[in-house]
C-alpha positions in Angstrom: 0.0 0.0 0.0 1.3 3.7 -1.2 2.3 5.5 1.9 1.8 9.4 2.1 5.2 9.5 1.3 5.9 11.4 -1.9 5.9 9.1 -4.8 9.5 8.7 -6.7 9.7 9.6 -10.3 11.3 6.8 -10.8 8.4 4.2 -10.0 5.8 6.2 -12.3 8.1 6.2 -15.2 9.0 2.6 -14.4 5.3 1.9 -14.6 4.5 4.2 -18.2 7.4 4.8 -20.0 6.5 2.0 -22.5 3.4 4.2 -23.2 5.1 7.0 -22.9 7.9 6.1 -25.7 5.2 5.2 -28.1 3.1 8.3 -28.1 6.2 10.4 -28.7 7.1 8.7 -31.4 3.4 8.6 -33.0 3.8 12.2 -32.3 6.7 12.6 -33.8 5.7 10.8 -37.0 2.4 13.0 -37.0 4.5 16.3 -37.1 6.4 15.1 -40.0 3.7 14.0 -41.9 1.9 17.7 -41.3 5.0 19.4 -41.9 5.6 17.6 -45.3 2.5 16.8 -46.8 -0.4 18.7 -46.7 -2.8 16.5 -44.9 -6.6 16.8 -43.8 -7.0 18.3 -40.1 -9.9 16.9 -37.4 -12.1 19.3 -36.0 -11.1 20.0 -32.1 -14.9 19.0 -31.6 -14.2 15.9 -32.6 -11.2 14.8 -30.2 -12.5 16.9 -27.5 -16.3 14.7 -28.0 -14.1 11.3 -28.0 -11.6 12.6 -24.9 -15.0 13.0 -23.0 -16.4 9.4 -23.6 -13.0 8.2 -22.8 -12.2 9.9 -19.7 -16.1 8.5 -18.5 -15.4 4.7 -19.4 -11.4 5.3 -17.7 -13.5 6.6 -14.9 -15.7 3.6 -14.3 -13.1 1.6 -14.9 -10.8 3.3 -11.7 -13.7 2.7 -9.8 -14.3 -0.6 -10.2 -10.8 -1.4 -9.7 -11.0 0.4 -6.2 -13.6 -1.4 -5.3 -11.8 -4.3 -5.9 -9.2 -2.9 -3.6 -11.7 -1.4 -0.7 -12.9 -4.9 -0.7 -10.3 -6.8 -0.1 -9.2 -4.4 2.7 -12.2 -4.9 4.7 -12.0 -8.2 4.7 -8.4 -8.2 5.9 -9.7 -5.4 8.7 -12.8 -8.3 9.3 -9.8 -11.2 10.1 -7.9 -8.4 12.5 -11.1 -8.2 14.5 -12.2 -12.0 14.2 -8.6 -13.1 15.6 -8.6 -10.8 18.3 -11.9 -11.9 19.3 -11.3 -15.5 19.0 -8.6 -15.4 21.5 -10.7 -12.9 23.8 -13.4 -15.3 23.9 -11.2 -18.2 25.1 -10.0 -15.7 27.6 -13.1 -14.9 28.6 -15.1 -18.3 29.1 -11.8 -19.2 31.0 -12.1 -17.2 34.2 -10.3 -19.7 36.5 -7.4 -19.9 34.3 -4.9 -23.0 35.5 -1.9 -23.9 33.6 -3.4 -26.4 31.8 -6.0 -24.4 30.2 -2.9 -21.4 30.0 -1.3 -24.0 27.7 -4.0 -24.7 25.7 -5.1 -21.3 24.5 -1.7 -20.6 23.8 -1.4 -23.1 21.3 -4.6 -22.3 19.8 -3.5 -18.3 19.8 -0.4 -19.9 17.5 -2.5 -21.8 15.3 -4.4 -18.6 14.6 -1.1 -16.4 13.6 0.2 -19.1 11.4 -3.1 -19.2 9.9 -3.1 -15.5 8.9 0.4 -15.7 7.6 -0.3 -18.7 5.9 -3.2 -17.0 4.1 -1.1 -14.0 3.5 1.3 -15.9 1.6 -1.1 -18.1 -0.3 -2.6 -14.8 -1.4 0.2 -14.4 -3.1 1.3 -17.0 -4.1 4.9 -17.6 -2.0 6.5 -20.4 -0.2 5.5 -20.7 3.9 8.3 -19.2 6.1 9.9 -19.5 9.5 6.7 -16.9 10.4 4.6 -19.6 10.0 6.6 -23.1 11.0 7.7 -21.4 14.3 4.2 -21.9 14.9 3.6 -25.4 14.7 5.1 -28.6 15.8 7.7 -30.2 13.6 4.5 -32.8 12.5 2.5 -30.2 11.8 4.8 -28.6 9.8 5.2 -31.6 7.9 1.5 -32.2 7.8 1.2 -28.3 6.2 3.7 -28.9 3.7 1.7 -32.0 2.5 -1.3 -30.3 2.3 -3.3 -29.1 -0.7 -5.0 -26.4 1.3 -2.7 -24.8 3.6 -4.8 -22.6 5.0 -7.9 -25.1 5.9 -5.2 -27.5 7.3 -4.3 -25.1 9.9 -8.2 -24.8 10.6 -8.4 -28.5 11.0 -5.6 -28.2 13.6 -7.6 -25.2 14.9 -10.7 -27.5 15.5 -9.2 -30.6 17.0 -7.0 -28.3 18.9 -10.7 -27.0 20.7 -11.8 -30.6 21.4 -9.8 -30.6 24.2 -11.1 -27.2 25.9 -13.9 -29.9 28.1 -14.5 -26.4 30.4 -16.6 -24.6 27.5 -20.4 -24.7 27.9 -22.6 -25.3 24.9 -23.2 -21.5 24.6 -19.1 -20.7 24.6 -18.8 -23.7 21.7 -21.5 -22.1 19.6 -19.5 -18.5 19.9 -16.4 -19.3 19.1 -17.6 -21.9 16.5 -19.0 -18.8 14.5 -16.2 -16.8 14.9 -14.4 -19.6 13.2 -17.0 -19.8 10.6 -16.7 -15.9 10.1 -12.8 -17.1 9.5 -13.1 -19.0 7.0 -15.7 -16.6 5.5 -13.6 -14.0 5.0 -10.8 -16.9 3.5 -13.4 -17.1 0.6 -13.8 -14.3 0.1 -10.2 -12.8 -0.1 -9.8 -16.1 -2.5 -12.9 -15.1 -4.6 -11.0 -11.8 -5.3 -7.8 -13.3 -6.2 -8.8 -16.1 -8.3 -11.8 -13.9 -9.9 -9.5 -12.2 -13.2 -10.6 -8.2 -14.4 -11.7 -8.7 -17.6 -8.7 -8.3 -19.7 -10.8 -7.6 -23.2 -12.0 -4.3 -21.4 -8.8 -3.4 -20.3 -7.4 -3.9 -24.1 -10.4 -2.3 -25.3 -9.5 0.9 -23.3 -6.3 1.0 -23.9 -6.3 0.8 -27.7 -9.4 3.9 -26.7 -7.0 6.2 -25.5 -3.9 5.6 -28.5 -7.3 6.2 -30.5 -7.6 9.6 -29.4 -4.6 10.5 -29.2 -4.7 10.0 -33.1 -7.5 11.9 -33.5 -6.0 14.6 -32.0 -2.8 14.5 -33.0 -4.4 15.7 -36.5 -6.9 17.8 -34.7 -3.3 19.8 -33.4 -1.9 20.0 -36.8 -2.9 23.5 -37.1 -0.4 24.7 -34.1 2.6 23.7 -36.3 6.3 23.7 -35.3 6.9 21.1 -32.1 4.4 22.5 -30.1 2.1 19.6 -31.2 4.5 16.9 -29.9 4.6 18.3 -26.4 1.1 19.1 -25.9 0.5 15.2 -27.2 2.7 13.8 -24.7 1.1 16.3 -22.1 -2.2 15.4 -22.2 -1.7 11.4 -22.6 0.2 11.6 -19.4 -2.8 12.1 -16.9 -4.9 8.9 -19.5 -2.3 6.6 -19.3 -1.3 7.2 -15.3 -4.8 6.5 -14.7 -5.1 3.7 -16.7 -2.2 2.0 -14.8 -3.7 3.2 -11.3 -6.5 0.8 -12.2 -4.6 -2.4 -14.0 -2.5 -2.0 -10.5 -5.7 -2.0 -8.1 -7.5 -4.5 -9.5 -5.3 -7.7 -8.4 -4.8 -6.5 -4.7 -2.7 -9.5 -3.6 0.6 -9.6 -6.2 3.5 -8.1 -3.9 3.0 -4.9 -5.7 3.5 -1.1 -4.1 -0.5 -0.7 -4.5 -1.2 -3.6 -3.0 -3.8 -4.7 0.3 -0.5 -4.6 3.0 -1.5 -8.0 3.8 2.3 -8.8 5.2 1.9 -5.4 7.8 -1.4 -6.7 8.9 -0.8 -10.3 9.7 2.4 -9.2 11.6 0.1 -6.7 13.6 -2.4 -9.5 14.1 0.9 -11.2 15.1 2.1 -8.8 17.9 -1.6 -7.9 18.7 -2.1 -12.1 20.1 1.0 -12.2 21.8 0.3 -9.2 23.7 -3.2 -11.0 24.5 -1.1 -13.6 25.8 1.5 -11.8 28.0 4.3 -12.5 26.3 7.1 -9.9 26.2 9.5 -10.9 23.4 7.3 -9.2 20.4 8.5 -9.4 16.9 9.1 -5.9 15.2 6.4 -4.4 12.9 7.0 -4.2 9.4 8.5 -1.1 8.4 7.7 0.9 5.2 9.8 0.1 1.9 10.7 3.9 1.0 7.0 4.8 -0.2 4.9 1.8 0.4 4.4 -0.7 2.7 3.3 -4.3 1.8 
């Protein structure tokens, strides 16, 4: 996730200069057409009609892609509050707290921060790490590894692991039960995002829009003459195409990119948050901000 750190040059012509080289040289090749041959001019009208139904669909098409985003933060903010409360409830329907039942909500409190990790990396697609393992037993770990599902294995370890918590009345099953169930909600739904693709045709279709009318309106700025009509092209794709790759860059929220849902920061907070719960005092360090984002 962008930070309110100033943006570098560098990452926004990283990200456009592809788009960037090719308009300047359409531009180019525009001017030296006009300036040799004496070709047919488009009205302003014209490009200033198609610039407006382009700027409306590039619109819609930011916004969508936010959504996409907005989404996929909330549920991350849902799993922060559902993991807190899942260990708060054992807390609480343990009032006469021995070491026995100490011990036990413990381990469950680990099986819930490898799970978020877990489902942080599956997210996006990287190996499990020492975040994760130092979690589990060394059969667990091998049991994860050898799992199709990481992330429902660990919920399988999650519900044995509460078979053994005999003190809990019917009424404390059923609550944490649906906190559970709210967990592995919200593990749908952050996989209905990732595996669900933006269609690419109307990201293609936009994109060929905008060299479009930049076309158009390169011959609607033959007029202007001189070199004039090379910068002012380049000018005005700028804000079209920076848009444009706002959007592609929203709309898959879990890639390891600077725009992306700072699933790593969150899972380390739910993390430190558990462990706090706990009593422990050696807390890992938060993750700290990359320059101008933080993932």
């Amino acid at each position: 996730m962008i930070t309110n750190k100033r943006i570098p040059l560098k990452y926004i012509i990283k990200s456009t200069y592809k788009d960037f080289l090719i308009v300047t040289i359409f531009s180019f090749v525009a001017f030296i057409i006009h300036l040799n041959i004496d070709f047919f001019t488009i009205p302003m009208s014209i490009s200033t009609f198609l610039g407006t139904a382009i700027s409306l669909i590039l619109s819609f098409n930011l916004s969508l892609s936010y959504d996409r985003w907005w989404e996929a933060r909330k549920i991350w903010g849902e799993i922060v509050n559902d993991s807190r409360a899942l260990l708060l409830q054992l807390q609480t329907f343990s009032p006469n707290s021995n070491e026995v039942k100490n011990k036990k909500i413990k381990t469950l409190a680990y099986y819930q921060i490898a799970w978020v990790h877990t489902l942080a990396l599956n997210l996006r697609g990287q190996n499990l790490t020492q975040d994760v393992s130092k979690y589990l037993s060394d059969k667990e770990n091998e049991e994860l590894k050898n799992a199709h599902h990481h992330v429902l294995k660990i919920n399988s370890f999650i519900k044995n692991h509460l078979h053994t918590f005999e003190h809990l009345n019917s009424y404390e099953k059923v609550q944490i039960d649906t906190t559970l169930m709210r967990l592995v909600g919200h593990l749908g739904k952050a996989e209905r995002i990732k595996k669900t693709i933006f269609p690419k045709e109307y990201q293609l279709v936009l994109h060929l829009s905008i060299y479009l009318f930049l076309g158009f309106l390169s011959f609607s700025l033959a007029n202007l003459g001189h070199h004039w009509e090379i910068f002012l092209l380049i000018i005005i794709a700028a804000p079209f195409f920076l848009l444009e790759k706002t959007a592609t860059h929203l709309q898959d929220p879990f890639e390891n990119k600077a725009t992306d849902v700072p699933i790593s920061l969150i899972s380390k907070n739910i993390e430190i948050n558990l462990l706090e719960l706990l009593g422990e005092d050696n807390l890992p360090e938060p993750i700290k901000e990359q320059g101008f984002y933080v993932n």
